[in-house]
BAFI-3210 file (N, C-alpha, C; in Angstrom, 3 decimals, decimal comma, padded with zeros to 6 digits):
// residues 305
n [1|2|3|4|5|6|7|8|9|10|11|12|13|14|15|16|17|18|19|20|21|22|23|24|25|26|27|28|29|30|31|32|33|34|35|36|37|38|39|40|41|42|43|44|45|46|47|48|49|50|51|52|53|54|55|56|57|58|59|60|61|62|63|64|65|66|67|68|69|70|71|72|73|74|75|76|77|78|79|80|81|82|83|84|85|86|87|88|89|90|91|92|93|94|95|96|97|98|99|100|101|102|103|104|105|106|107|108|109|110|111|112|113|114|115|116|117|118|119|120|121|122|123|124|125|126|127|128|129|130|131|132|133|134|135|136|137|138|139|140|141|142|143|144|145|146|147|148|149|150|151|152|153|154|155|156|157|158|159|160|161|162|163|164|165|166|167|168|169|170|171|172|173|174|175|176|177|178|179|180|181|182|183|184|185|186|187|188|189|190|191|192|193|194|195|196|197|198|199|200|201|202|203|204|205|206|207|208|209|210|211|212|213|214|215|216|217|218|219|220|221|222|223|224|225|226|227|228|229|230|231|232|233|234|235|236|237|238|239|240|241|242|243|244|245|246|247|248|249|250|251|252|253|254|255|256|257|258|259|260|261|262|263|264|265|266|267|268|269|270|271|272|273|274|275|276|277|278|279|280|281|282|283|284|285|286|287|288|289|290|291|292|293|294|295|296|297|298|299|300|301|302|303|304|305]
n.u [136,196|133,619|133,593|134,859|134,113|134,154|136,807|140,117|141,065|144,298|147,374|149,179|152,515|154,754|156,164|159,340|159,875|162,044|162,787|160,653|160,969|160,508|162,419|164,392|167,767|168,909|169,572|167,719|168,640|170,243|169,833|169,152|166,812|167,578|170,195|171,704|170,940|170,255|170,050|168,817|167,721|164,921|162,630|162,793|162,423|160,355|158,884|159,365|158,562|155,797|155,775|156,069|154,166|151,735|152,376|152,576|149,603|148,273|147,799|149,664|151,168|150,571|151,795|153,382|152,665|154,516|155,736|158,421|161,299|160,753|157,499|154,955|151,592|152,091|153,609|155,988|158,200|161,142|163,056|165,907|168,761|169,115|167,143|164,742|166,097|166,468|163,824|162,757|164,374|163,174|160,939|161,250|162,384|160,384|157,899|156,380|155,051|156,278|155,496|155,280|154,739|154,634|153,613|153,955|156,621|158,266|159,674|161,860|161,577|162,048|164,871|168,331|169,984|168,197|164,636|163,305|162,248|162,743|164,723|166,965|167,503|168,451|166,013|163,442|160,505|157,432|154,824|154,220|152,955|152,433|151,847|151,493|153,846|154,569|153,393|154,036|152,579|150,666|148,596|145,688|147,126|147,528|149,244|149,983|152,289|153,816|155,413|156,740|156,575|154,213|152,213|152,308|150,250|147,940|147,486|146,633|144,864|141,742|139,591|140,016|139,321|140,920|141,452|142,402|139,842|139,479|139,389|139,272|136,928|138,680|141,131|144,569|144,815|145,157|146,040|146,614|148,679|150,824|151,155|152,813|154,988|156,576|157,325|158,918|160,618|162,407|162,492|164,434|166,946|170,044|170,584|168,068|168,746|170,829|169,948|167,999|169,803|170,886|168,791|168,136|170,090|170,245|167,925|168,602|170,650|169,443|167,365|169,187|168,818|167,158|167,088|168,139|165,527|162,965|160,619|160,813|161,560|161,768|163,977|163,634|164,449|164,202|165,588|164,448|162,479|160,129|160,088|159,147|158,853|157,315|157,290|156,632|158,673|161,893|163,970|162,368|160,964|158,318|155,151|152,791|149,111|147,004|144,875|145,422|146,174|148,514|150,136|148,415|148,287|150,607|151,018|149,039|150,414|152,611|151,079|150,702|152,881|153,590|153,403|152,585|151,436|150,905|150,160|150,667|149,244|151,284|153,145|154,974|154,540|157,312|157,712|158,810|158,866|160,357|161,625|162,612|164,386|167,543|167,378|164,733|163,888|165,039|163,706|161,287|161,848|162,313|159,989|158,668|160,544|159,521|156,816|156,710|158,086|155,798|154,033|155,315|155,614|152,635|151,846|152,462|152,656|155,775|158,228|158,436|156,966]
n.v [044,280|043,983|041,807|039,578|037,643|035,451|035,385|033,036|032,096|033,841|035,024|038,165|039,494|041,978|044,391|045,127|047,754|050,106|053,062|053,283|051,317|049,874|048,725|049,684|051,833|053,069|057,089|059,186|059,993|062,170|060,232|056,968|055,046|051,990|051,709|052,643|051,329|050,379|047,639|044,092|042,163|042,000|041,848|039,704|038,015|038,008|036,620|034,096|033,446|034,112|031,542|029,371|029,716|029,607|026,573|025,420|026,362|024,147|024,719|025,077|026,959|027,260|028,378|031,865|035,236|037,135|040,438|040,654|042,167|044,901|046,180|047,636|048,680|049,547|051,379|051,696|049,880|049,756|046,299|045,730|043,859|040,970|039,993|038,657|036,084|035,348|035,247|033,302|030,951|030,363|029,814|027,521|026,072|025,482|023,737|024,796|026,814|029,392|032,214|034,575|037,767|039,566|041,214|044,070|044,150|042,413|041,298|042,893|045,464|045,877|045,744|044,533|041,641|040,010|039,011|039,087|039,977|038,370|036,439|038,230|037,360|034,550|033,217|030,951|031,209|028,864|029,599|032,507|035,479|037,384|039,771|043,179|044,057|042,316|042,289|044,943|046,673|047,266|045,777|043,834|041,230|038,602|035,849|033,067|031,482|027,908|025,273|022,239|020,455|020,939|021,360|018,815|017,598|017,960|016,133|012,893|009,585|010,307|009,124|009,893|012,413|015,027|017,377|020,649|022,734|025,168|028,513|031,292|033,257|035,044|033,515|032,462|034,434|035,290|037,895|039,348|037,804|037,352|040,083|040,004|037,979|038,869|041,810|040,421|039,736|041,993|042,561|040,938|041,515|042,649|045,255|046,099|045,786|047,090|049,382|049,154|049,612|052,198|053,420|053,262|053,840|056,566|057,333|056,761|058,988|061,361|060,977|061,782|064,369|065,363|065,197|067,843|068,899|070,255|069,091|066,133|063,737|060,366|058,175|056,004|053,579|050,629|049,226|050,328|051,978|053,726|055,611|058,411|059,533|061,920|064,232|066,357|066,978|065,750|064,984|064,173|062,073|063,084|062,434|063,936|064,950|062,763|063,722|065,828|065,653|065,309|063,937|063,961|066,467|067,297|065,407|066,560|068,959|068,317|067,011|069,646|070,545|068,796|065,902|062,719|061,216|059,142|059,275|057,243|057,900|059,641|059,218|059,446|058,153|057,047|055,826|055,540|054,770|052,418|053,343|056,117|058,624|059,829|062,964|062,849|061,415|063,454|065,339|065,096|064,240|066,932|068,117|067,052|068,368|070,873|071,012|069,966|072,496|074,440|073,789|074,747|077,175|077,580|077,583|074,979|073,948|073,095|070,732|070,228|070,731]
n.w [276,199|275,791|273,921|275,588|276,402|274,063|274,038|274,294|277,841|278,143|279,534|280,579|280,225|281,610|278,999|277,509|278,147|278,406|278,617|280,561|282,794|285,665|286,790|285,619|286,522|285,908|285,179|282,988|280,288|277,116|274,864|273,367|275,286|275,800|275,665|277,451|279,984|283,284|284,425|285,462|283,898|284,510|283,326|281,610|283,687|284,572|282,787|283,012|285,498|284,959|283,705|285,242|287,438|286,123|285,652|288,291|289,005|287,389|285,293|282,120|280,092|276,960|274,392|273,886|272,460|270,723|269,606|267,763|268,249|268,254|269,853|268,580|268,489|271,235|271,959|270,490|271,167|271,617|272,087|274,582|272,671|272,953|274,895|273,182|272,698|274,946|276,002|274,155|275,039|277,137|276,176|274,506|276,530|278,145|276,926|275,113|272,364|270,141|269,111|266,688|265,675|263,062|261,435|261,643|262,102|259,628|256,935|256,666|258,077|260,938|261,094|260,222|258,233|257,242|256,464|258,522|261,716|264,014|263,323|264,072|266,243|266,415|266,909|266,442|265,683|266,318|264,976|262,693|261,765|259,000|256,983|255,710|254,690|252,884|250,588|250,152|250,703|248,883|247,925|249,503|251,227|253,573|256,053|257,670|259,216|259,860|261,230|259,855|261,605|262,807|260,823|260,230|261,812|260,963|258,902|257,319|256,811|254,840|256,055|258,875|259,300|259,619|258,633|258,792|258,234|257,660|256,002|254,004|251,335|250,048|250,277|248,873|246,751|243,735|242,664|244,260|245,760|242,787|243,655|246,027|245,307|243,642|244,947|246,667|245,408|245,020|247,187|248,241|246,521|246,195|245,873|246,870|250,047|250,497|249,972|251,875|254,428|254,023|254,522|257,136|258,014|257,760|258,851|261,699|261,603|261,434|263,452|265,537|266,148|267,259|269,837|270,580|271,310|273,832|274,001|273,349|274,966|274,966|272,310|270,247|267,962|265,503|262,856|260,448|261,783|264,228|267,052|268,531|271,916|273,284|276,104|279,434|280,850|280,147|282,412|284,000|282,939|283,228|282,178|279,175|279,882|278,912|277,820|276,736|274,164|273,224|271,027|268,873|268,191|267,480|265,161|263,421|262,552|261,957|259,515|258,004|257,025|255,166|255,826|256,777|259,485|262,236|266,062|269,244|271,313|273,477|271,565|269,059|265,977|263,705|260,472|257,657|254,194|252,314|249,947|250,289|250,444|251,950|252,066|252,232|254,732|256,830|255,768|256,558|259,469|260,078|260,001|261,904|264,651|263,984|264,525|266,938|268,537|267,137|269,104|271,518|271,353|271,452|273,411|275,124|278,421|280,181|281,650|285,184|287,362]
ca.u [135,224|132,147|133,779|135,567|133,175|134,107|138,198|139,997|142,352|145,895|147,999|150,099|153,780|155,875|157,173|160,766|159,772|163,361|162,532|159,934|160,636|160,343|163,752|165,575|167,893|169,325|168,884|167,545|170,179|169,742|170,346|168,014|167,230|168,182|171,905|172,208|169,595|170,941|168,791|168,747|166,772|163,468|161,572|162,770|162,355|158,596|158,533|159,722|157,505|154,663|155,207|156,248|152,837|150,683|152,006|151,905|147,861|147,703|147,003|150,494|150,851|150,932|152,153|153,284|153,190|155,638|156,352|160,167|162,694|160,089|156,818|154,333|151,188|152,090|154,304|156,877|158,807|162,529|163,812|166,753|169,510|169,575|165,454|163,787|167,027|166,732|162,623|162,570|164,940|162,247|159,714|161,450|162,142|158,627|157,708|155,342|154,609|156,545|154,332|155,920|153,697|155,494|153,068|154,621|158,746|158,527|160,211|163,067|161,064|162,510|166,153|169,148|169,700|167,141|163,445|162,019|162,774|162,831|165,596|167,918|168,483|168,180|164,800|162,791|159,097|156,588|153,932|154,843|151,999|153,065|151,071|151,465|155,542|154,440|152,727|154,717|151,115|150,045|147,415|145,484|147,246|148,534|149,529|150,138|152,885|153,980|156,741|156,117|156,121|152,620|151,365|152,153|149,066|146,721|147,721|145,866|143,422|140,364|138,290|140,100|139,037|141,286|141,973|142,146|139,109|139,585|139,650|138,008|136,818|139,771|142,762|145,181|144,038|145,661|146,608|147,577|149,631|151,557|152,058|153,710|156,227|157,119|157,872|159,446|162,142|162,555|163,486|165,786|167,942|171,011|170,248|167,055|169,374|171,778|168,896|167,592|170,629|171,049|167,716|168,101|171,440|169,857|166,808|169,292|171,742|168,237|166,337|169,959|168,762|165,787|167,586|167,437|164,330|162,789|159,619|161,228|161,591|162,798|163,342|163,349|164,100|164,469|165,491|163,644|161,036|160,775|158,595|159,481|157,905|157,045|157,465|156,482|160,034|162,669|164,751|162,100|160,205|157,323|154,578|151,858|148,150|147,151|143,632|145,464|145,979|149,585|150,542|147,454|148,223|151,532|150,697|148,082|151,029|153,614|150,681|150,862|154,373|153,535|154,345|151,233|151,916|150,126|150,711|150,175|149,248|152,037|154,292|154,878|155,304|158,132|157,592|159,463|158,475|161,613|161,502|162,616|165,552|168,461|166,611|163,099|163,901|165,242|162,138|160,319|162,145|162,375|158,788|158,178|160,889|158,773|155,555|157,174|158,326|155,060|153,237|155,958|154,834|151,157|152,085|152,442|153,584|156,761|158,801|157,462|155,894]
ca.v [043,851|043,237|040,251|039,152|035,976|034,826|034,411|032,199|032,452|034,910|035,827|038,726|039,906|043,063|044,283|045,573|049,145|050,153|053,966|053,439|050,005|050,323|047,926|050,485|052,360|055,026|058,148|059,343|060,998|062,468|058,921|055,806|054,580|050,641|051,493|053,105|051,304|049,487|046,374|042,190|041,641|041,730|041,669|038,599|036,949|038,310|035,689|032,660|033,263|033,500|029,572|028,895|030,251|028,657|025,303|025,533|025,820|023,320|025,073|025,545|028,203|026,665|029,554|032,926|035,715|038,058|041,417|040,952|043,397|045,923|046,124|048,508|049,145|049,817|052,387|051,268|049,807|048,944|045,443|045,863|043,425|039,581|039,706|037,933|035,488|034,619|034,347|031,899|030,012|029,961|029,347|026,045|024,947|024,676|022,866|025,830|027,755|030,486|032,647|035,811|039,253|040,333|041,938|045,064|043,737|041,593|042,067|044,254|046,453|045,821|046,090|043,041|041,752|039,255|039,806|038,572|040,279|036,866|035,716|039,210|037,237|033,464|032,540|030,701|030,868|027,946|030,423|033,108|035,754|038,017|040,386|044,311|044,337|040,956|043,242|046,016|047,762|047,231|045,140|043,172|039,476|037,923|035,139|032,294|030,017|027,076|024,355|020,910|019,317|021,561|021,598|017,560|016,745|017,777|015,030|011,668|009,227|011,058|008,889|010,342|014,229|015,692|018,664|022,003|023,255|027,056|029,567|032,375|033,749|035,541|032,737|032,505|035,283|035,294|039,146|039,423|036,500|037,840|041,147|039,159|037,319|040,518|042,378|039,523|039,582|043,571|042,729|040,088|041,853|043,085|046,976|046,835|045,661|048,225|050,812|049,829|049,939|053,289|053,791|052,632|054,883|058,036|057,494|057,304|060,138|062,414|061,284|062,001|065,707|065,912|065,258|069,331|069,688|069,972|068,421|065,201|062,656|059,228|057,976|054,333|053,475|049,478|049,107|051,257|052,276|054,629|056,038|059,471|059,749|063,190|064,692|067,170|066,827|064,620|065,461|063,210|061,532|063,463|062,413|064,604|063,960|062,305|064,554|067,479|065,028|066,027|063,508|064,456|067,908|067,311|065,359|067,700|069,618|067,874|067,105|071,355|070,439|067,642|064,589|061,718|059,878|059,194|058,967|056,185|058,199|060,703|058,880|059,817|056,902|057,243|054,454|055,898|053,663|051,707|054,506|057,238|059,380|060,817|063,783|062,769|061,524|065,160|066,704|064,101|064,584|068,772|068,614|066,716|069,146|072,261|070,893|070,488|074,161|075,353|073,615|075,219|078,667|077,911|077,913|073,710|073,450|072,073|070,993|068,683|070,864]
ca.w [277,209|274,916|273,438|275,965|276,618|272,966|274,020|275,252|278,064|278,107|280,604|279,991|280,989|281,214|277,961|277,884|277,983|278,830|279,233|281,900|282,871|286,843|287,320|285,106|287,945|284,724|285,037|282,226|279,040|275,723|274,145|273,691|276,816|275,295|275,322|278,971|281,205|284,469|284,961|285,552|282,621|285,377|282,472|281,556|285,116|284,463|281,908|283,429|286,622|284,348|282,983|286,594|288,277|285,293|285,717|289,919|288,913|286,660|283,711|281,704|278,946|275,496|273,407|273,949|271,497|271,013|268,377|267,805|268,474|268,575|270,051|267,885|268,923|272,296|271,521|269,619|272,015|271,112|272,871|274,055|272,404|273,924|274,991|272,063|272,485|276,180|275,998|273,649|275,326|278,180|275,948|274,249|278,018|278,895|275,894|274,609|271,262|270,373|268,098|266,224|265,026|262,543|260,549|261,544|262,417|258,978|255,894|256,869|259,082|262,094|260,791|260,534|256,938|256,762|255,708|259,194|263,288|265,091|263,578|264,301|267,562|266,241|267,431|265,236|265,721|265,427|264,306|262,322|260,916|258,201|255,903|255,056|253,787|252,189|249,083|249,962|251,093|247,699|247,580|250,944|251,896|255,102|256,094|259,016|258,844|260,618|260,921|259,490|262,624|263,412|259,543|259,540|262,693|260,001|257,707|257,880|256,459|254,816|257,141|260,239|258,983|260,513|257,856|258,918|257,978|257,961|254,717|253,474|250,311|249,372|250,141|247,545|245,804|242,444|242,209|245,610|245,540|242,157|243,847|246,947|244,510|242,923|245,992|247,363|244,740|245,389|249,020|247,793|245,442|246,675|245,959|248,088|251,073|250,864|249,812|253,612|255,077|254,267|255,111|258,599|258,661|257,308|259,811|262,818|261,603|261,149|264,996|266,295|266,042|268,056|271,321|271,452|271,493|274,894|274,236|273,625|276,090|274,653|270,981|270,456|266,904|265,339|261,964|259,911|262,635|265,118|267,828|269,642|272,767|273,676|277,830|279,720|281,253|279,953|282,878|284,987|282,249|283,465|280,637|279,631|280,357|277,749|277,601|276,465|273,143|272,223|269,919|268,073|267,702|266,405|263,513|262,521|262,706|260,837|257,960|257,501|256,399|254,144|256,307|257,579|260,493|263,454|267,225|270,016|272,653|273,397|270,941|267,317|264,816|261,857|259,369|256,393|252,993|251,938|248,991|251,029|250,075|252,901|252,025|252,485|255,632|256,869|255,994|258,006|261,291|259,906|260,082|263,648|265,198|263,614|264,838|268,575|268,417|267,144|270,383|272,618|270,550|271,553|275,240|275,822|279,393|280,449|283,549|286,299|288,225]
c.u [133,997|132,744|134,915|135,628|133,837|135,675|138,996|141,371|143,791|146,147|148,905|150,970|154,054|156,264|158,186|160,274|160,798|163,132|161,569|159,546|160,932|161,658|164,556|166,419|168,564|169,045|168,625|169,145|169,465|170,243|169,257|168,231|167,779|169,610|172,281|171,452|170,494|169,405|169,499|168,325|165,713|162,828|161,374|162,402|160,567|157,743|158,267|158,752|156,498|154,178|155,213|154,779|151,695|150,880|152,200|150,113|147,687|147,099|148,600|149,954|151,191|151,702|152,331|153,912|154,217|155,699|158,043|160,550|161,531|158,429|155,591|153,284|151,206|152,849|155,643|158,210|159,934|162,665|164,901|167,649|170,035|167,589|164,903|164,876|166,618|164,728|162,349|163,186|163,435|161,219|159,499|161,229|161,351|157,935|156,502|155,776|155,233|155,687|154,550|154,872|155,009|155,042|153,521|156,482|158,676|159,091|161,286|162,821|162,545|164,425|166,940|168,577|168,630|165,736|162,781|162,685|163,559|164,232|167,129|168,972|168,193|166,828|163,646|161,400|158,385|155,602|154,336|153,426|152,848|151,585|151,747|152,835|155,460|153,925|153,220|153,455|150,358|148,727|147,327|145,901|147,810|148,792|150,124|151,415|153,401|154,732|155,963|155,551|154,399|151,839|151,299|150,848|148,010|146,579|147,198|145,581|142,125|139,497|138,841|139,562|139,671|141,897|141,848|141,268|138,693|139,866|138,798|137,950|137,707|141,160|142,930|145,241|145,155|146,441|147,781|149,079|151,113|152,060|153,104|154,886|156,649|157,706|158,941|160,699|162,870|163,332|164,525|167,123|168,902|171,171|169,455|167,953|170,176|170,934|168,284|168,515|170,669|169,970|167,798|169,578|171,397|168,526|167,310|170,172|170,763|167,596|167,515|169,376|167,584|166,205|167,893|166,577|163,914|161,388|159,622|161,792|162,257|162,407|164,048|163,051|165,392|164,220|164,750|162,379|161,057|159,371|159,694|158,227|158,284|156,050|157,250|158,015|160,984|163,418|164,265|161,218|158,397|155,986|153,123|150,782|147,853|145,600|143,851|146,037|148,013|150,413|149,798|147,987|149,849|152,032|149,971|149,054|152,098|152,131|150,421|152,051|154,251|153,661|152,982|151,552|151,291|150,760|149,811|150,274|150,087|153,256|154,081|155,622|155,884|158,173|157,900|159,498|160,589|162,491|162,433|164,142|166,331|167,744|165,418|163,270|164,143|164,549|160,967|160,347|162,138|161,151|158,309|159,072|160,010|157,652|155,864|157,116|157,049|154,297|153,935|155,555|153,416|151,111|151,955|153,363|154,360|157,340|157,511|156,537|154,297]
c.v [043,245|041,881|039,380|037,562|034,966|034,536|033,326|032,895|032,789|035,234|036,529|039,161|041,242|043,060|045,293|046,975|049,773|051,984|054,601|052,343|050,616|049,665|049,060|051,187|053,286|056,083|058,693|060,157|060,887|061,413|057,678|055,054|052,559|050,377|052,217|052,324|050,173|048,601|045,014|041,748|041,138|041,340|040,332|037,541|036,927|036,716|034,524|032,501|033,147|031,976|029,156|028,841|029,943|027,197|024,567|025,197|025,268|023,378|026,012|025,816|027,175|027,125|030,637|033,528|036,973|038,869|041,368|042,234|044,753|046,061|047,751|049,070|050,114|050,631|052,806|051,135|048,877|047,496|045,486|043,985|041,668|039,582|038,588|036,694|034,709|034,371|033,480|030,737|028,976|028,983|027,575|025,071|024,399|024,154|023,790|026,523|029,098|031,001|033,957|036,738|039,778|040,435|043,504|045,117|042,944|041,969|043,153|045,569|046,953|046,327|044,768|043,002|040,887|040,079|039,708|038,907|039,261|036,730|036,719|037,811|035,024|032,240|032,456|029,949|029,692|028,496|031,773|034,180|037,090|038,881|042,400|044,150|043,429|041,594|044,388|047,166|048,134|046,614|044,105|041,747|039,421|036,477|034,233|031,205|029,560|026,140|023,117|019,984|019,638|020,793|019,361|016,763|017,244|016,693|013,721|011,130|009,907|010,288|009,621|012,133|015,082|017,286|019,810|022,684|025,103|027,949|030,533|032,755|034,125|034,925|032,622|033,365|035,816|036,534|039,655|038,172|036,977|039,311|040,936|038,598|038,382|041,213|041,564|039,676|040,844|043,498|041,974|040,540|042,589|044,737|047,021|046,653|046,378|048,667|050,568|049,670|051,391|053,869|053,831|053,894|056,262|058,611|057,824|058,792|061,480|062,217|061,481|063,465|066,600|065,731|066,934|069,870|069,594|069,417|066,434|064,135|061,109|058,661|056,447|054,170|051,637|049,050|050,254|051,579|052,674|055,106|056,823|060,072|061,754|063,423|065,618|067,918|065,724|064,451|064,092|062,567|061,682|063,304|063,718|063,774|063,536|063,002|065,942|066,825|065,781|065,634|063,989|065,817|068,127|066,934|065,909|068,783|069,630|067,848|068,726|071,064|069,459|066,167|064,012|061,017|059,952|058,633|057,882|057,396|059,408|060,480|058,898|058,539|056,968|055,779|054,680|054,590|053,319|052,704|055,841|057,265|059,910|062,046|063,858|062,454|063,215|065,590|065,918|064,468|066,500|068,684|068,314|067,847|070,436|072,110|070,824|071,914|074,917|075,037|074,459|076,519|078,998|077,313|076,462|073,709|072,425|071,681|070,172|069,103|071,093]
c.w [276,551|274,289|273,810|276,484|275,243|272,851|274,819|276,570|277,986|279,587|279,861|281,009|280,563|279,806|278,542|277,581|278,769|279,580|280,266|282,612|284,902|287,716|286,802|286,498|287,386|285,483|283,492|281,378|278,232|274,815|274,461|274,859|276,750|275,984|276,665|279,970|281,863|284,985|285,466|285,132|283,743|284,840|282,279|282,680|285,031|283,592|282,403|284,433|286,550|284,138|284,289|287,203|287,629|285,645|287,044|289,871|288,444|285,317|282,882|280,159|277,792|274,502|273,926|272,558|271,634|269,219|268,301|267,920|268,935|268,628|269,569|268,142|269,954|272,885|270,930|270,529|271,794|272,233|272,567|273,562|273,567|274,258|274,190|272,563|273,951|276,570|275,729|274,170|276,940|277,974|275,278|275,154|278,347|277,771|275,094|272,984|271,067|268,766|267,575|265,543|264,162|261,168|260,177|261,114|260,780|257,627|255,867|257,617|260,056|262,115|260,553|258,740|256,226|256,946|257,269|260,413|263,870|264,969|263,482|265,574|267,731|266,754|266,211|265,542|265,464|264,928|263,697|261,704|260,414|257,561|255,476|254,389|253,065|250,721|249,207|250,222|249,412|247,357|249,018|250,761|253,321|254,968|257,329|258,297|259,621|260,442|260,451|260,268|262,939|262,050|259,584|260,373|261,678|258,935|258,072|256,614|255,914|255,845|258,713|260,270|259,672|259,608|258,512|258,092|258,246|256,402|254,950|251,982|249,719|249,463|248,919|246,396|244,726|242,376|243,218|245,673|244,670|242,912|245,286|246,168|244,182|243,684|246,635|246,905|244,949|247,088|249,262|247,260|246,123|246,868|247,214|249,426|251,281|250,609|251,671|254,576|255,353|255,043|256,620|259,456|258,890|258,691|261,357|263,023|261,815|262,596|265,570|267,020|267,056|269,594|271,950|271,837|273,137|275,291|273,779|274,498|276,126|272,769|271,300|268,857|266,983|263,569|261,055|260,271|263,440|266,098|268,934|270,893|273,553|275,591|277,758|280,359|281,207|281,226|283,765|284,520|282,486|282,003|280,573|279,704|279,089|277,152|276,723|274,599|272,186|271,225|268,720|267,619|267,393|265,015|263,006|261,972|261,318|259,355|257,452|256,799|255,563|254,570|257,326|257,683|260,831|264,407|267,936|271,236|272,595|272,680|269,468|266,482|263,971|261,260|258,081|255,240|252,907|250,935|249,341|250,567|251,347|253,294|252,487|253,670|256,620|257,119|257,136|259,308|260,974|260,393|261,720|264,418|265,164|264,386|266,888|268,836|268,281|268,688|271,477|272,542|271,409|273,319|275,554|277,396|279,455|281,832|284,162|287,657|287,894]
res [x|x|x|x|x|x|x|x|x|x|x|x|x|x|x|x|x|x|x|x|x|x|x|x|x|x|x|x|x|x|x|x|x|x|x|x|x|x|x|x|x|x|x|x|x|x|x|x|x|x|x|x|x|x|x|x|x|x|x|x|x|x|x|x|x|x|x|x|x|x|x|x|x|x|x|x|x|x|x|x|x|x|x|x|x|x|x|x|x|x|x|x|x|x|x|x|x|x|x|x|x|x|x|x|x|x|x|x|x|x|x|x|x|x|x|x|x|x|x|x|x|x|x|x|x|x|x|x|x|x|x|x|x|x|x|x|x|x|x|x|x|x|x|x|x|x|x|x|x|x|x|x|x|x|x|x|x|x|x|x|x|x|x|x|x|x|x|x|x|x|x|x|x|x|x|x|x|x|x|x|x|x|x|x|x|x|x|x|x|x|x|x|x|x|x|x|x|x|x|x|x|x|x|x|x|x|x|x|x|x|x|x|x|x|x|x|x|x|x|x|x|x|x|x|x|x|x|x|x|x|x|x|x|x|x|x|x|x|x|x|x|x|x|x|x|x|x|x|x|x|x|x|x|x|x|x|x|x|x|x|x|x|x|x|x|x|x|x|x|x|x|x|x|x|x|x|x|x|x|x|x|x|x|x|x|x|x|x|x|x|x|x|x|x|x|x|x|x|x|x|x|x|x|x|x]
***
């Protein structure tokens, strides 16, 4: 709100939030709600009616952005399978910008054997921004990139000036840079790709396990990334309030056990390093199950009434 004078116009749509999407007609199960949910891809119709109802007023959308496969902040919200695939198609139609986040999805995050979400489901961004898996969280870069056709309207005449006049102090930055190439080749090499395969296998075979618990509600994991949302009743996706802070007080929970994450709200984030052992995973989800259990211990109400 305070600096809301200083942007420019957005409209925003539905994301595919499959386990509380309001088209879903599921009933809930102890299984990601992705792979059971009875819809018409609404979500998607959300989309199209958007460009539709912008360029009715006279003011059509230029760009929309989009987190591939899985939407992070907002609580790590799996898409299911065909989404990213049938937006873009929307977004080519109307002659607009498709614009990928995949600061989080990038680099093998997200899952699929390439380094980058988007193109799990062949959609290939004209904007692309990249940074943390880019140094491997080693040292601060990011990065914007763009197709030729975009990068070539900066090109001219020096008398027409038309350069992109934008940097900062720290572009290119020499160290950063080398520890980007370096990593780069690490996510290349044929080990690291089977090392996050397994990863990705070990992470599913390990959140299989929490579907006993009864303070679990829906898990929603994409590639090597995960977000368990925690209910008052899975039964009717009853959530809790969000005052009584219970993501909070389960990672305080889990870091008693050795293990620092943090939650969105009533949803617990797993982001297991690339590093991570069969084992180390284990203790990860050992520790979020323990830390459920102790809240159920310290009298957390359950059930929908």
């Amino acid at each position: 709100k305070t600096y809301g004078g200083l942007l420019f116009r957005s409209r925003k749509v539905m994301a595919p939030y499959c386990y509380r999407c309001p088209f879903n007609r599921a009933r809930p199960q102890r299984a990601e709600a992705v792979s059971y949910r009875q819809c018409h891809w609404e979500c998607v119709g959300k989309v199209e009616q958007a460009f539709e109802t912008a360029e009715a007023a006279g003011r059509p959308i230029t760009g929309m952005v989009v987190e591939p496969v899985i939407q992070g902040v907002a609580g790590m919200l799996a898409q299911p399978k065909g989404w990213l695939r049938r937006v873009a198609e929307i977004v080519r139609g109307r002659r607009a910008h498709l614009i990928a986040d995949e600061v989080m999805t990038g680099f093998g995050r997200a899952g699929g054997s390439g380094l980058f979400a988007s193109h799990q489901e062949d959609a290939q961004p004209d904007f692309l921004a990249v940074a943390k898996g880019l140094t491997g969280g080693y040292l601060p870069m990011a990065a914007t990139l763009t197709t030729r056709a975009v990068f070539d309207l900066f090109q001219g005449d020096y008398a027409e000036f038309k350069t992109f006049f934008h940097g900062h102090s720290f572009t290119a930055n020499q160290l950063g840079a080398a520890a980007a190439n370096a990593n780069l080749e690490l996510l290349r090499a044929p080990e690291s790709r089977q090392g996050r395969r397994d990863l990705e296998r070990a992470l599913r075979q390990s959140l299989a396990r929490l579907w006993d618990n009864p303070l679990v509600g829906g898990i929603r994991q994409a590639g090597r990334g995960a977000g368990v949302e925690l209910t008052r009743d899975w039964r009717t996706r009853a959530p809790f309030p969000i005052e009584q802070q219970i993501g909070v007080r389960v990672c305080r929970h889990m870091a008693k056990r050795g293990v620092l994450t943090r939650p969105i709200g009533n949803v617990i984030v797993i982001m297991p390093p690339y590093c991570c052992s069969p084992k180390q995973i284990d203790a990860i989800i050992d520790a979020l199950s323990q830390a459920c259990d102790a809240l159920l211990r310290d009298g957390v109400a359950t059930g929908s009434a």
